[in-house]
C-alpha positions in Angstrom: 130.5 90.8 37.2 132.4 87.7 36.5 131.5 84.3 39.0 132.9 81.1 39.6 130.2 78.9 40.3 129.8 75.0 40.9 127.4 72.7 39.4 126.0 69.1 39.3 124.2 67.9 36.2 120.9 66.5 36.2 119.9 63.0 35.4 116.1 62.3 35.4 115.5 65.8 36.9 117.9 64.9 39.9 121.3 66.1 40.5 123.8 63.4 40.0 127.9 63.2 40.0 130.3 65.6 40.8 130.7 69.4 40.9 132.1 70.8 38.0 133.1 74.7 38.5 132.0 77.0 35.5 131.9 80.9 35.0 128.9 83.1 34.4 128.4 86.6 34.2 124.5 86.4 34.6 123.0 87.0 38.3 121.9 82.6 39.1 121.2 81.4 43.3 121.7 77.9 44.5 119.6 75.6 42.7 119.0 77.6 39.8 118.7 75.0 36.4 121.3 76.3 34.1 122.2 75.2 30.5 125.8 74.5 29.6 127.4 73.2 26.2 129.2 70.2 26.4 130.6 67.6 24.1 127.1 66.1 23.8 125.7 69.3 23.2 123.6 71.6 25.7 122.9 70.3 29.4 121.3 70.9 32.2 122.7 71.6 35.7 121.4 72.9 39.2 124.0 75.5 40.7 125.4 73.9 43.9 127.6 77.3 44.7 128.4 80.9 44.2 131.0 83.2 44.3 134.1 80.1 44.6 137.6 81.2 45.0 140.0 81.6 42.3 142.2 79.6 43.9 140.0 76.7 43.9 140.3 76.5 40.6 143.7 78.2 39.5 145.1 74.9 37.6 142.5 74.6 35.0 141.0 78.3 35.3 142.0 78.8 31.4 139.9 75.2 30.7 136.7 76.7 32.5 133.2 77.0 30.8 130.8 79.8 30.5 127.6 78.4 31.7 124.4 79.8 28.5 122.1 80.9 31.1 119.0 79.9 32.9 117.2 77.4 32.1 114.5 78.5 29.6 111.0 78.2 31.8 108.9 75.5 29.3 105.9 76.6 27.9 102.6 74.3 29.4 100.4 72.8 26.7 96.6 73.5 27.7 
C-alpha cells in the first residue's frame, strides 16, 4: 500500500527544520529513522506523520520522493 508520509531530517541525532512529505510503500510509525536520497546523497530522517492526504500535497505530488527504508539497525563493536 502506497503512503504519504512527513518527515524532519536529523542533525546531530535530533530532528531539525521543516517537514518534507515523501512516499513509502514499506509499513514505518512515528519516529521511525528512515533513509532518503538526496542531492547530498542518503539521509537520515525521523517520520513525523502517516497516512497525509493527497490533497496536502497535490501541487508537487509528481516531485515527491520514495523514502529507501528503515534505518539499517548499526552493528555494536564489542
Amino acid at each position: 500500500m502506497l503512503n504519504i508520509i512527513k518527515a524532519r531530517f536529523l542533525r546531530d541525532g535530533e530532528p531539525y527544520g521543516r517537514e518534507y512529505s515523501y512516499l513509502t510503500q514499506q509499513p514505518v510509525a512515528v519516529g521511525d529513522i528512515v533513509q532518503a536520497e538526496t542531492q547530498r546523497g542518503v539521509a537520515d530522517l525521523v517520520v513525523t506523520a502517516l497516512n497525509v492526504p493527497e490533497e496536502e500535497v497535490e501541487a508537487f505530488k509528481d516531485k515527491l520522493k520514495y523514502i529507501i527504508g528503515k534505518k539499517p539497525a548499526e552493528s555494536v563493536e564489542e
